[in-house]
N, C-alpha and C positions, 0 to 999 in steps of 0.2 A: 095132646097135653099129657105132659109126663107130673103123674102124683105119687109122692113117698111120703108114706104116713109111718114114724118109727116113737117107739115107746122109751123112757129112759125107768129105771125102777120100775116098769109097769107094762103089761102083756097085753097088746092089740090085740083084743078077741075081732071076732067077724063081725057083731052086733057093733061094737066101737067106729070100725072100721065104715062101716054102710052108714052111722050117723054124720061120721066125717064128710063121706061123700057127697049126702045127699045137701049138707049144710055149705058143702062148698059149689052146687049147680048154682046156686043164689048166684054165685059171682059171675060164673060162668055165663049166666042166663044174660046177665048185665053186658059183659065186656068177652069179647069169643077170641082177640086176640092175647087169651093169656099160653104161656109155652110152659109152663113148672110151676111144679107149686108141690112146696114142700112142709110137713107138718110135725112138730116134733111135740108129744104128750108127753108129761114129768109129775111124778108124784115126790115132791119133795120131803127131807129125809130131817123134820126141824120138830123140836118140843113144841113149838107155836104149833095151834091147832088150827087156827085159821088161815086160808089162803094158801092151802099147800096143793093143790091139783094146778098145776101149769099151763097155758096151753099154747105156743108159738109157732107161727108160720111164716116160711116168705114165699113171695107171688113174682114166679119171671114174667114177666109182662115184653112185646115187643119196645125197645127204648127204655124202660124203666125197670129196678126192684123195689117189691114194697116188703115190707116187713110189722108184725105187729103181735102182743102178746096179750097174755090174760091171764090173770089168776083167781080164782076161788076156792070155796069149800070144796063147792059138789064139779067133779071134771065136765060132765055136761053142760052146765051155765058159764063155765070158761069159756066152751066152746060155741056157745050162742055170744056172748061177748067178741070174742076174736074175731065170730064172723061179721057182726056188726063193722067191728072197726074197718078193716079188709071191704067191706060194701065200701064204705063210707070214701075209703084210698080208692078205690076202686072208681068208684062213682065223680071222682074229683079227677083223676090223670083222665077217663074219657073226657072231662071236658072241655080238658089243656088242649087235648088231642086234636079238637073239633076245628073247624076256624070261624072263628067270630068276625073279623074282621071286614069290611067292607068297602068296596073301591073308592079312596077320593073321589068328591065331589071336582066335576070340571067348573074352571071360571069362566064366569063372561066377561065378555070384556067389550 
């Protein structure tokens, strides 16, 4: 699994970096064929005070991409957001995945 975690306005310290990781096994833990996964942190540059920490991913997945964002005050609770959301994608194409489906019934006749 290829991960590229990159900052826009803002310096991926280590500590940053291990939060990301550890927040992204979650997914991992769920679904093991993911291939990429990419994270882009953004500290926006706006008079509004609120909702200015970013935090945007997409997930290569075998057959599909997902994609999903979040914004808040504090960059941390973005990122407990995003990865909710990403569970939740996550947890929905495994179960496209799965087959539900079940053999017609034979007739009598």
């Amino acid at each position: 699994m290829n991960l590229t975690i990159s900052g826009h306005h803002l310096e991926v310290t280590p500590s940053l970096r291990n939060y990301v990781t550890t927040k992204l096994d979650r997914i991992t833990r769920h679904f093991d064929q993911v291939v990429g996964i990419t994270v882009l942190l953004t500290i926006e540059k706006q008079k509004e005070k609120e909702r200015r920490q970013r935090a945007e991913c997409r997930i290569h997945v075998k057959g599909n991409d997902m994609f999903a964002e979040s914004s808040h005050e504090d960059l941390y609770a973005a990122l407990d957001e995003l990865v909710d959301k990403l569970d939740r994608q996550v947890g929905r194409h495994k179960t496209r995945l799965q087959d539900h489906h079940h053999p017609a019934a034979k007739r009598v006749m």
